[in-house]
Every structure is written in C-alpha cells, then in structure tokens.
LOMARBA-267202 format. One line per 10 residues: number of its first residue (from 1); their letters; for each residue z, x, y of N, C-alpha, C, CB. Coordinates in Angstrom, 3 decimals, always signed. Atoms other than C-alpha are relative to their C-alpha. Glycine has a CB too. Layout:
NUM = a = Z X Y Z X Y Z X Y Z X Y ~ ...
end
This chain:
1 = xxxxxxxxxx = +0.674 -1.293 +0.111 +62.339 +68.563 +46.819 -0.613 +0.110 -1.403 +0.998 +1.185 +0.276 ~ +0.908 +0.010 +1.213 +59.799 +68.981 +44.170 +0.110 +2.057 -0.559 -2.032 -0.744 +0.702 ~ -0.838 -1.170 +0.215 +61.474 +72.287 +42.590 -0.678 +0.671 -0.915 +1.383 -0.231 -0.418 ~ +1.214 -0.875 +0.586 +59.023 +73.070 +40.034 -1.195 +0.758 +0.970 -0.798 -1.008 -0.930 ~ +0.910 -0.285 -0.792 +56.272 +72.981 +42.623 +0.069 +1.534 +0.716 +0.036 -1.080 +0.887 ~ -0.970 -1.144 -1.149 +58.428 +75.526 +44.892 -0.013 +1.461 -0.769 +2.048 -0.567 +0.234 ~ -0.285 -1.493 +1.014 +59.205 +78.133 +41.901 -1.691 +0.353 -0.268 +1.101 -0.387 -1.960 ~ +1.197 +0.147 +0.017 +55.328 +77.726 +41.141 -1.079 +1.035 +1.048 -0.019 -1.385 +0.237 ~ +0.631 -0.694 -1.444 +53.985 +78.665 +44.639 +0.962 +1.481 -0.053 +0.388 -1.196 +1.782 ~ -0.745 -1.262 -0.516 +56.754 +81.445 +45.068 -0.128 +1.012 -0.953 +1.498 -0.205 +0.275
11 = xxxxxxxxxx = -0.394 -1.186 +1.434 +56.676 +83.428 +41.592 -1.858 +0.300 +0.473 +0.652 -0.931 -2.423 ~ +1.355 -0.506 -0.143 +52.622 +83.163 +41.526 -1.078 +0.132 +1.326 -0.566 -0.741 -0.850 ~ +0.777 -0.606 -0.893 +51.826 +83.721 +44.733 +0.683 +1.318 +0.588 -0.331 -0.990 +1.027 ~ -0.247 -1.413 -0.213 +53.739 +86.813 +45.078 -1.088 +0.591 -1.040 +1.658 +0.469 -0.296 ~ +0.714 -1.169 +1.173 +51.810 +88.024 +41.864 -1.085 -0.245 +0.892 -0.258 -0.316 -1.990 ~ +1.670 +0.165 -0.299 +48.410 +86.923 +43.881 +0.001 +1.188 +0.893 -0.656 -1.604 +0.842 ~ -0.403 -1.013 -1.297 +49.836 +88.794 +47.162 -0.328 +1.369 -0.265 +1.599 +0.021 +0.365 ~ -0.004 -1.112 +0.397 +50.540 +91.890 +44.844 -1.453 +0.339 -0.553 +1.067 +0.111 -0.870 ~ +0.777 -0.361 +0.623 +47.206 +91.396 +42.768 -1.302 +0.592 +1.676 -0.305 -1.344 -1.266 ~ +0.812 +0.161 -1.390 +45.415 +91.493 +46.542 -0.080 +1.634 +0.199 +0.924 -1.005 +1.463
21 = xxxxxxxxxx = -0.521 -0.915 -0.630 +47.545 +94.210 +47.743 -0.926 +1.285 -0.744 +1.665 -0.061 -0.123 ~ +0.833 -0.596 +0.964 +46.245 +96.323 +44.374 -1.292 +0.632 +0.202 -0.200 -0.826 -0.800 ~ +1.284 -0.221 +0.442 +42.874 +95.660 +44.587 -0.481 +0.969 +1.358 -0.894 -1.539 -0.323 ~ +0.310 -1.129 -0.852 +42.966 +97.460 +48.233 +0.286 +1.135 -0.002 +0.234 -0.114 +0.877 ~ -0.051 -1.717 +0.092 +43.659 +100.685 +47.044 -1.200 +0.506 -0.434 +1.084 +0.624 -1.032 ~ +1.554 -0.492 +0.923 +40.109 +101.034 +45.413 -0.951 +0.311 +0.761 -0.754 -1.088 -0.926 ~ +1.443 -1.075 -1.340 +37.052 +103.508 +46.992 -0.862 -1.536 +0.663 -1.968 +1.558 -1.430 ~ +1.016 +0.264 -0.383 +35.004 +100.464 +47.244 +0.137 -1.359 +0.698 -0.846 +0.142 -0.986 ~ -0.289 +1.091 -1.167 +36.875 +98.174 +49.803 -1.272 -0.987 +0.748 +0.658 +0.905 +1.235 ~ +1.122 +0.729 -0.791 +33.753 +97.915 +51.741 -0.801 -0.765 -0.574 -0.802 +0.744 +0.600
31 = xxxxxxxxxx = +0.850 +0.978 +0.481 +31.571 +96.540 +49.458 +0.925 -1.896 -0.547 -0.764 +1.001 -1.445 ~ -0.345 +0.889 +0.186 +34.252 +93.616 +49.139 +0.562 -1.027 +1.532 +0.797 +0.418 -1.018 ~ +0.471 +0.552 -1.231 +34.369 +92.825 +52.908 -1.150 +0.049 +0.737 +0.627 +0.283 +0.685 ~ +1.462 +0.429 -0.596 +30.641 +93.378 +53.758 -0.739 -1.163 -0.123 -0.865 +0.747 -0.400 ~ +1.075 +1.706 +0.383 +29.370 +89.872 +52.425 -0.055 -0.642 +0.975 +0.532 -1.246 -1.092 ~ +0.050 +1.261 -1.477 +30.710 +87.655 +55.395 +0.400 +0.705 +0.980 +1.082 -1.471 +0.037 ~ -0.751 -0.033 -1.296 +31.553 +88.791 +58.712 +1.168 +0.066 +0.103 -0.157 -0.854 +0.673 ~ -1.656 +0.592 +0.178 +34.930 +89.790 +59.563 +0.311 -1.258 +0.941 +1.228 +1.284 +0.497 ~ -0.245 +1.457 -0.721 +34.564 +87.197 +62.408 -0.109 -1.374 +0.126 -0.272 -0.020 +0.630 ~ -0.506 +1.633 +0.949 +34.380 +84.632 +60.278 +0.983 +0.150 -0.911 -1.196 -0.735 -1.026
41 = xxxxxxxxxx = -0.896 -0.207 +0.821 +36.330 +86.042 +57.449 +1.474 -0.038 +0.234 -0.298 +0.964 -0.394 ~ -1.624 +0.156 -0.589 +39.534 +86.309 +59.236 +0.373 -1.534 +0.521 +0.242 +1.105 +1.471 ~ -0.322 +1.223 -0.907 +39.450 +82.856 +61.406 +0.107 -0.889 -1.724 -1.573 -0.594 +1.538 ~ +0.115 +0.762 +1.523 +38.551 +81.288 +57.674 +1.256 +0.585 -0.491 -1.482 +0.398 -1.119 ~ -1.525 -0.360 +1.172 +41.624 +83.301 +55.901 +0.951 -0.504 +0.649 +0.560 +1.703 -0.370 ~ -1.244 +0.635 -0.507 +43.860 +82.180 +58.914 +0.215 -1.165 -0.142 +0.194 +0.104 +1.129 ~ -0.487 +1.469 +0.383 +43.416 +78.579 +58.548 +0.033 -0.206 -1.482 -0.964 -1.135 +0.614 ~ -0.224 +0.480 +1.086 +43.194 +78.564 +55.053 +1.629 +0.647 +0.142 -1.123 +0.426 -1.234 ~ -1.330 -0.027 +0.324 +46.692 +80.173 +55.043 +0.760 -1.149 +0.385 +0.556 +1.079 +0.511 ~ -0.610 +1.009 -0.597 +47.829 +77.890 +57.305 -0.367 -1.456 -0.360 -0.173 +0.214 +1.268
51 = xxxxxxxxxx = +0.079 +1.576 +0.963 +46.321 +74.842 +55.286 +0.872 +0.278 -1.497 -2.047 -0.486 -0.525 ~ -0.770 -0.100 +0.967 +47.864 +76.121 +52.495 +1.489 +0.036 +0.029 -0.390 +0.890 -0.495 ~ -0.771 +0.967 -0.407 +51.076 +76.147 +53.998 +0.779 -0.635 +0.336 +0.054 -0.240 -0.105 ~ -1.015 +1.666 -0.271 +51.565 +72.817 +55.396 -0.559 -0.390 -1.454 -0.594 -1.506 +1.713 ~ +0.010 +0.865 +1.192 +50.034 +71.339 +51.895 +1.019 +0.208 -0.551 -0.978 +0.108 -0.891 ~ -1.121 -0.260 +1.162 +52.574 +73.366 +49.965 +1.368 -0.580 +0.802 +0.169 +1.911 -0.506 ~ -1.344 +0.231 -0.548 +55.605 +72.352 +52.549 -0.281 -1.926 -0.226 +0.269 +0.822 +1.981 ~ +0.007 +1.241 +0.305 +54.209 +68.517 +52.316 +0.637 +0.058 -1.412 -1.380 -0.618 +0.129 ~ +0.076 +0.400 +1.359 +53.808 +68.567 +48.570 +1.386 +0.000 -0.753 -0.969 +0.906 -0.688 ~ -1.178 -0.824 +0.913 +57.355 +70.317 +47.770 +1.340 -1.471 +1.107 +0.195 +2.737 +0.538
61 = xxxxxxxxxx = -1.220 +0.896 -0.631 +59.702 +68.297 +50.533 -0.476 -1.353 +0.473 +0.700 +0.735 +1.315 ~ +0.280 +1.834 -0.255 +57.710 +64.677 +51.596 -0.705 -0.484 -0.374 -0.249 -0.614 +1.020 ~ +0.767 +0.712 +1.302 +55.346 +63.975 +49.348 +0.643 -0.280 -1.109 -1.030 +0.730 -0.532 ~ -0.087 +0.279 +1.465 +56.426 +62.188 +45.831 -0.437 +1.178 -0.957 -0.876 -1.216 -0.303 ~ +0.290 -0.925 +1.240 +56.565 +64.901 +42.785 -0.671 -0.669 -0.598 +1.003 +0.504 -0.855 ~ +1.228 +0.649 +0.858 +53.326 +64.519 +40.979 -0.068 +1.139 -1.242 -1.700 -0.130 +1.025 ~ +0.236 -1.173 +0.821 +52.666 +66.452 +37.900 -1.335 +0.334 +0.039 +0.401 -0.158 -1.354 ~ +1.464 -0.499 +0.074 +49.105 +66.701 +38.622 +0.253 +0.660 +0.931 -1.267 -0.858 +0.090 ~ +0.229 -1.124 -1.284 +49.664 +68.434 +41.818 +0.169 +1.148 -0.160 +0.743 -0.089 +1.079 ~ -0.957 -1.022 +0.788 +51.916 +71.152 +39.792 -1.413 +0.363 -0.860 +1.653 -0.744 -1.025
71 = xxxxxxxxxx = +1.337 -0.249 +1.003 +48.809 +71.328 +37.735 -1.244 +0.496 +0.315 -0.421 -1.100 -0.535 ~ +1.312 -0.609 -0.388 +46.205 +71.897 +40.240 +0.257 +1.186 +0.547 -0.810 -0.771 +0.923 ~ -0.512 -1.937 -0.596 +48.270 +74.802 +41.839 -0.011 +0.840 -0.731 +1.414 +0.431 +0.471 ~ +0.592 -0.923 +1.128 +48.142 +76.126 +38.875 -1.020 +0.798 -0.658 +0.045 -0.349 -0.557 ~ +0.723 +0.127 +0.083 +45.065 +75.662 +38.180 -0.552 +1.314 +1.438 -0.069 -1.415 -0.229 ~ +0.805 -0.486 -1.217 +44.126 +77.329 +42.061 +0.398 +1.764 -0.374 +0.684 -0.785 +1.833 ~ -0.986 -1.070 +0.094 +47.167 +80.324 +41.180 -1.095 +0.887 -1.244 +1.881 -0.646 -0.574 ~ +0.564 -0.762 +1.488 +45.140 +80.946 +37.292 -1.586 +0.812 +0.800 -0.521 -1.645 -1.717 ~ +1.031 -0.550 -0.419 +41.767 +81.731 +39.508 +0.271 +1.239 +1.015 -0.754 -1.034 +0.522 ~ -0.832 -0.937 -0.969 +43.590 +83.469 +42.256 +0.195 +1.105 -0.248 +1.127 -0.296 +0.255
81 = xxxxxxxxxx = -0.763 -1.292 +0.728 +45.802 +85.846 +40.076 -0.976 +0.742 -0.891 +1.317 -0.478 -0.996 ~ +1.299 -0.825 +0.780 +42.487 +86.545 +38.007 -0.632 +1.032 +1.187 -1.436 -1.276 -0.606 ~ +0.933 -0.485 -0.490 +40.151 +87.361 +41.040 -0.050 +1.587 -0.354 +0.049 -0.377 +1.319 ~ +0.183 -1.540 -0.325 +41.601 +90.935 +41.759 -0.386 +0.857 -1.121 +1.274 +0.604 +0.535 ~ +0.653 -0.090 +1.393 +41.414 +91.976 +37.970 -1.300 +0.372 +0.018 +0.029 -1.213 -0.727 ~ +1.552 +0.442 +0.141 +38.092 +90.696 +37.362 -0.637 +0.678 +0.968 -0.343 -1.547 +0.174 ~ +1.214 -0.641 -0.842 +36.742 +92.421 +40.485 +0.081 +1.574 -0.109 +0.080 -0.449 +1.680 ~ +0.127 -1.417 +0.872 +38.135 +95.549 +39.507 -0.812 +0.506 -1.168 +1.074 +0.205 -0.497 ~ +1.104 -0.304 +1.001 +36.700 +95.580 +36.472 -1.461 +0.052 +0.309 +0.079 -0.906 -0.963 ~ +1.301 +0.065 -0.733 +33.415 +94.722 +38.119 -0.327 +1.435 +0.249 +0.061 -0.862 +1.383
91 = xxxxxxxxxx = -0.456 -1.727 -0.852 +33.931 +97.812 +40.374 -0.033 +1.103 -1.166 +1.998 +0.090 +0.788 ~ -0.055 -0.624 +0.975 +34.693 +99.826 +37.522 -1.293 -0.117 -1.046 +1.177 -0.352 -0.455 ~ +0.904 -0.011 +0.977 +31.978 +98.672 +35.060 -1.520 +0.418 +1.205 +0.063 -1.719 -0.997 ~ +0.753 +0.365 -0.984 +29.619 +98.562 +38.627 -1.214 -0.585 -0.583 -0.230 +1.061 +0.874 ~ +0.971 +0.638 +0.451 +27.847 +95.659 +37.516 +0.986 -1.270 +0.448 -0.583 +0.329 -1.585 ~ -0.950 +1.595 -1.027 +28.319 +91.986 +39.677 +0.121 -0.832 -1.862 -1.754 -1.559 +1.939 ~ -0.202 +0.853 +1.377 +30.132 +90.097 +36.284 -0.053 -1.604 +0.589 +1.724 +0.409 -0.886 ~ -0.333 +1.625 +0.119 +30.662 +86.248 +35.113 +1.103 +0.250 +0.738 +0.274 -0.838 -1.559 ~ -1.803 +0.359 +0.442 +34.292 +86.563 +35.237 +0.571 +0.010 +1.740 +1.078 +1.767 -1.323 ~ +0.014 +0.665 -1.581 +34.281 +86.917 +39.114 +0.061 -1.276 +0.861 -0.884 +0.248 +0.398
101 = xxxxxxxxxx = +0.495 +1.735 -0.231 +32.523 +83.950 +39.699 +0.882 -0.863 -0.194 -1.071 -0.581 -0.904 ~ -0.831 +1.109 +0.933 +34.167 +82.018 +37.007 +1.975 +0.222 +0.977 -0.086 +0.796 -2.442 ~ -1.178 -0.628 -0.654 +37.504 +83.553 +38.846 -0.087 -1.034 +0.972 -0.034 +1.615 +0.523 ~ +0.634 +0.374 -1.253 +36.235 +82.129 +42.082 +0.188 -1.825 -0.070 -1.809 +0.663 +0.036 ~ +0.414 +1.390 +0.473 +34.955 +78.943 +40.671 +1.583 -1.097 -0.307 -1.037 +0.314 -1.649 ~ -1.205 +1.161 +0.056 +38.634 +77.786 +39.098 +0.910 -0.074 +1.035 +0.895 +0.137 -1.154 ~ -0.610 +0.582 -1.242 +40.102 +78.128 +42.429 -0.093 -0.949 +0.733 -0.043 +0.511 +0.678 ~ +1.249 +1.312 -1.246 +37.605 +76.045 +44.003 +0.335 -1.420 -0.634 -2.406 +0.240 -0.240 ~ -0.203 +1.413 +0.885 +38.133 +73.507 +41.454 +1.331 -0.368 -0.176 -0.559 +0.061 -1.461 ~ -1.174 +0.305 +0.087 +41.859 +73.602 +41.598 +0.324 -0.817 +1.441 +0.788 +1.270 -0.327
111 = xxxxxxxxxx = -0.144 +0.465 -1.355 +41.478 +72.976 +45.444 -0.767 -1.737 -0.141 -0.914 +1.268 +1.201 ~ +1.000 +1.116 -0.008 +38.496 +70.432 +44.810 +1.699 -1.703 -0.717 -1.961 +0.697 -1.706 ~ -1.509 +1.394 +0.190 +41.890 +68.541 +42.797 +0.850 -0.127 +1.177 +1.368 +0.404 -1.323 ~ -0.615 +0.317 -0.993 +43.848 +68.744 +45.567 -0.248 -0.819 +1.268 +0.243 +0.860 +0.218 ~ +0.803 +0.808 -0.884 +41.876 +67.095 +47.712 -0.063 -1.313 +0.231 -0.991 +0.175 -0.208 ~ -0.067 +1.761 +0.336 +41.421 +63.995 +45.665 +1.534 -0.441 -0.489 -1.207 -0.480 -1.485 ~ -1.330 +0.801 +0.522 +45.229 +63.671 +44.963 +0.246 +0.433 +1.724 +1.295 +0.722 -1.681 ~ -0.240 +0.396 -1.669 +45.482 +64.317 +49.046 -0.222 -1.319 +0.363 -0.941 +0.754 +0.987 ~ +0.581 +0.889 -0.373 +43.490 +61.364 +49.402 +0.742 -1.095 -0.224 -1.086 +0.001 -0.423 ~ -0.978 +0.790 +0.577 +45.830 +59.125 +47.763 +0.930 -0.146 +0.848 +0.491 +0.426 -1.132
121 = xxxxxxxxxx = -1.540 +0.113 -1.170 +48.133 +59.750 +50.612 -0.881 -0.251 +1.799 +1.298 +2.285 -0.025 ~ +0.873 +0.391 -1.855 +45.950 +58.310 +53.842 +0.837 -0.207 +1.143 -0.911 -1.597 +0.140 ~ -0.644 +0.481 -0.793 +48.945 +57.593 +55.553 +0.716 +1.844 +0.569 +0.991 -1.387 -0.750 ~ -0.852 -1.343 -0.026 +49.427 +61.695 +55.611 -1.618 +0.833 +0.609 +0.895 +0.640 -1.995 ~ +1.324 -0.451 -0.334 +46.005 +62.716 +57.706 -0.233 +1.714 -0.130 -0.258 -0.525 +1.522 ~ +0.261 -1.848 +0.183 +46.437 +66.564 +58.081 +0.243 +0.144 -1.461 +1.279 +1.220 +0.971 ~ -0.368 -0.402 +1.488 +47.487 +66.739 +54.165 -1.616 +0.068 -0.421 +1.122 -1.299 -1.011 ~ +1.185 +0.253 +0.245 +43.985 +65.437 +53.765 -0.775 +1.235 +0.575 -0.346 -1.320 +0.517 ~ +0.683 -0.583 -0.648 +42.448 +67.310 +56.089 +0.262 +1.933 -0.336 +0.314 -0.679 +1.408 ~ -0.208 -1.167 +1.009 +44.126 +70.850 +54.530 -0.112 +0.175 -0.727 +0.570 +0.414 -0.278
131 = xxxxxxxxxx = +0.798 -0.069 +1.539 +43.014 +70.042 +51.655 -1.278 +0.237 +0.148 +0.019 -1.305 -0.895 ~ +1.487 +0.139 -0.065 +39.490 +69.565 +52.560 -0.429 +1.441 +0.933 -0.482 -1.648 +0.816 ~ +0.510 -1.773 -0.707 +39.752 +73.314 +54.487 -0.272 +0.607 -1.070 +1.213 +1.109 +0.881 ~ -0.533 -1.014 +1.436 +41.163 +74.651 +51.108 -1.425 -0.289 -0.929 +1.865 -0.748 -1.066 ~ +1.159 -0.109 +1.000 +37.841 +73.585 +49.283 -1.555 +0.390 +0.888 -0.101 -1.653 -0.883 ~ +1.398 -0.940 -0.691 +35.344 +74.553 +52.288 +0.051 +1.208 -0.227 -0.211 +0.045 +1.526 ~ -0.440 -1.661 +0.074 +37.242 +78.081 +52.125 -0.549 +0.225 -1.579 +2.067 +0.393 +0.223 ~ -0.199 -0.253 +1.489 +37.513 +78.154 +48.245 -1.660 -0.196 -0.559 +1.264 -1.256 -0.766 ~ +1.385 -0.027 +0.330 +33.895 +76.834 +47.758 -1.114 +0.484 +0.395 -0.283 -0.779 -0.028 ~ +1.710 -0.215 -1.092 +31.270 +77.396 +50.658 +0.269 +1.394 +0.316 -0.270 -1.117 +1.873
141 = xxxxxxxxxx = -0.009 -1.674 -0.563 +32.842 +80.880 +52.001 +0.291 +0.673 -1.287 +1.325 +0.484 +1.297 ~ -0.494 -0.875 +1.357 +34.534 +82.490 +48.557 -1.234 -0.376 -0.817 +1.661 -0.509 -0.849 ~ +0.682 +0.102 +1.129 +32.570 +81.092 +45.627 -1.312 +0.074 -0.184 +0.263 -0.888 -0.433 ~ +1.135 -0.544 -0.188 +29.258 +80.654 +47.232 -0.689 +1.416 +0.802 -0.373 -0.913 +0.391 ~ +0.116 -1.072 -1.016 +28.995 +82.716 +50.380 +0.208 +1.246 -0.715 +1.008 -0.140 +1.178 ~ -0.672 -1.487 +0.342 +30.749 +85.790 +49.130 -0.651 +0.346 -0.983 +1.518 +0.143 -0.362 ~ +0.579 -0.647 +0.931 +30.002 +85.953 +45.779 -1.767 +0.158 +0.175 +0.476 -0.736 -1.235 ~ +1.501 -0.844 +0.503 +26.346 +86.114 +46.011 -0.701 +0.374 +1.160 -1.153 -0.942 -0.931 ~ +0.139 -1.700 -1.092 +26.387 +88.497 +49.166 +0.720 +1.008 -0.769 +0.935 +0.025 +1.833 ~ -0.654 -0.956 +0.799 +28.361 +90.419 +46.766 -0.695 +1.077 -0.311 +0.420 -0.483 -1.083
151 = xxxxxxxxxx = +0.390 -0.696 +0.750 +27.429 +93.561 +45.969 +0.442 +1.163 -0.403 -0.807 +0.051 +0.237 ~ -0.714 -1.164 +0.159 +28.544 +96.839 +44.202 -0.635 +1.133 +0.072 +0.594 +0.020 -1.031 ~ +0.025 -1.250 +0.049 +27.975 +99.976 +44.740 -0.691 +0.793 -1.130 +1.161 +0.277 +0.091 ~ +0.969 -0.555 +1.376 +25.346 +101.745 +42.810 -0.939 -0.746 -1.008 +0.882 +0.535 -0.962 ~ +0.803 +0.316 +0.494 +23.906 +98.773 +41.651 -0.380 -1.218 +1.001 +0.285 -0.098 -1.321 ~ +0.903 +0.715 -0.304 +21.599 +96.019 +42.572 +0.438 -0.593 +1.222 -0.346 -0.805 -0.982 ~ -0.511 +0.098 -1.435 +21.625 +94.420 +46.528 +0.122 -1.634 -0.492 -1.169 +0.579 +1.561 ~ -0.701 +1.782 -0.025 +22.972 +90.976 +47.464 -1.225 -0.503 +0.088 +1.145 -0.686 +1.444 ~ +1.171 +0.887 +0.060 +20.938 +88.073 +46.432 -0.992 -0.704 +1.377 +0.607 -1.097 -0.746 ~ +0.689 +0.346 -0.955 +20.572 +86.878 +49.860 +0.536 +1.041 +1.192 +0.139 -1.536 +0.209
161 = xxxxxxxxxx = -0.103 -0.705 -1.004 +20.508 +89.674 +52.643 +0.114 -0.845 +1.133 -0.962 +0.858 +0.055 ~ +0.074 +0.812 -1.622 +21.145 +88.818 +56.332 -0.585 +0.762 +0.843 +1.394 -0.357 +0.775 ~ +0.580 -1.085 -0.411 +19.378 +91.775 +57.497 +1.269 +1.324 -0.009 -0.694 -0.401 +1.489 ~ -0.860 -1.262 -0.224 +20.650 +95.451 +58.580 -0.449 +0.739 -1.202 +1.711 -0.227 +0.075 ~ -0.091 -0.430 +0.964 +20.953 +96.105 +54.954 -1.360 +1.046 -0.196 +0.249 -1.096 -0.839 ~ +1.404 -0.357 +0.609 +18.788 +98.746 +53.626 -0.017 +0.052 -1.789 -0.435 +1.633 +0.660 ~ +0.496 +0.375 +1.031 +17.073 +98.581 +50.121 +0.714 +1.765 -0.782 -1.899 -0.512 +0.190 ~ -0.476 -1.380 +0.292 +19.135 +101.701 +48.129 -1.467 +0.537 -0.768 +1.590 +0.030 -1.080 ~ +0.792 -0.620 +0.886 +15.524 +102.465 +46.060 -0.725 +0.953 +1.397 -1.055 -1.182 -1.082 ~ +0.787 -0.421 -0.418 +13.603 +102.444 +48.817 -0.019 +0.337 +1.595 -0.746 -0.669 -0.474
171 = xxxxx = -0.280 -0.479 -1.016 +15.203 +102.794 +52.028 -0.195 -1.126 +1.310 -0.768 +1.210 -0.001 ~ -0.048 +0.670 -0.774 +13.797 +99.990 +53.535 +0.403 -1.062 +0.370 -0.525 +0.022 +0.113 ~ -1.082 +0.947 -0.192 +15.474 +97.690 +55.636 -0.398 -1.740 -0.180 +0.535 +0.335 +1.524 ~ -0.017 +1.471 +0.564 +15.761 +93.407 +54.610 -0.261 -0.112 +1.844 +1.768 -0.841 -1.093 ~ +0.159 +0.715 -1.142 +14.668 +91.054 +56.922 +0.088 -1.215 +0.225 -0.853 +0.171 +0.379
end
C-alpha cells in the first residue's frame, strides 16, 4: 500500500470536495454550468470520477510506489483546490481572470503526468486508459471547452457562442 499516496488523495480531496461544495453557494451558479451541456457535463464528470477512482485504487494497492506519481496528484490536487477560489474571485471582481485558467491548466498538466507514468505500466490497460480520460476531461472539456465558453455575469460573452445566447449590449441573438 502506497500510504503517502492514500493520505494525499484523502486529506486533499476532501478540501477539493469542500472547495466545490463552497463555490455552490454563490448567485452566479449558472454562469458556471452554462458553457457545456449538462448532457455532456455529467456523463464526462461520471467517468472522470470513476477514472479517477480505479487510478487512485491501482496506484495506492498494485502498482509499485513511485514518487512521481505522489507528485503529479499533487500537482492535479494544487490546480483543483485552487479552481473554486480563483473562480470566486473572478465572480466577485466580474472579470474572466488568468488565475482560472492557470487553475485549470495545472490540473491538466498534473493528469497529462499521469498518463505518461500510466504508460510505463502496459501490462495494466484500463490504468492507461483512465488516465487518458483524466486528461480528455482535464484538458478538452475543463481547460479548453469550459473556460472559454466561460462567462460572467455583467461582463463580456463567451469567446465562442453555440447559439441561443443573446448579445447583453444589444439583444441580439449569436449564431
């Protein structure tokens, strides 16, 4: 049992859980589930939970203790435990910040490690293959997707509309 790993996942992903929990008490919920679809957003959060985990139950009881692995969870946990923060503040300042992104971004890149120290283990196919959810989720839906459908409230519209949306100056609707 890889016992660092274990205390790791359990201490900072309660704080993520709680920083989550937090950030849904705030007026402007909607503008942080309008970017994607919930009928993608949900099927995407369920398997990423569920890639996340079997990686963490591999990594901790039948995988070899690595200290890089301990390092990239870390690494995924430091972007994680930021997001809610950082989007508050957003919310609060109502202006789309860096620190979001950048939030966003070291998750993606903590996953993007996990991936390539998955790979190392070919004889462990789903490890691989949960890994490689954890950086479609973390990169293509969170970091790109989301953030720049992002938008707040009172100020400027998402970079790329999908329609519906209307234009807050001028009323009229994207196409």
């Amino acid at each position: 049992m890889y016992v660092e790993l274990f205390w790791l996942i359990l201490v900072f992903g309660i704080c993520v859980l709680f920083s989550y929990a937090n950030l849904m008490n705030t007026n402007a919920l909607d503008s942080l589930i309008k970017p994607i679809p919930l009928k993608v957003w949900i099927p995407s959060m369920v398997f990423t939970v569920a890639a996340f985990v079997y990686m963490s139950i591999q990594w901790i009881w039948h995988v070899p203790g690595d200290a890089r692995v301990l390092g990239m969870y870390a690494i995924i946990f430091a972007g994680a435990v930021s997001w809610a923060p950082m989007t508050m503040d957003a919310l609060h300042r109502e202006e789309k910040t860096f620190s979001v992104a950048l939030s966003l971004w070291v998750t993606a890149s903590g996953s993007i490690g996990l991936l390539v120290l998955s790979c190392n283990h070919p004889d462990n196919p789903l490890l691989i293959a949960a890994s490689a959810w954890l950086v479609v989720h973390h990169v293509f839906v969170d970091a790109i997707w989301w953030y720049t459908r992002w938008s707040i409230p009172g100020s400027s519209t998402p970079l790329f509309p999908m329609g519906g949306e209307k234009d807050k100056y001028t009323n009229a609707e994207y196409i």
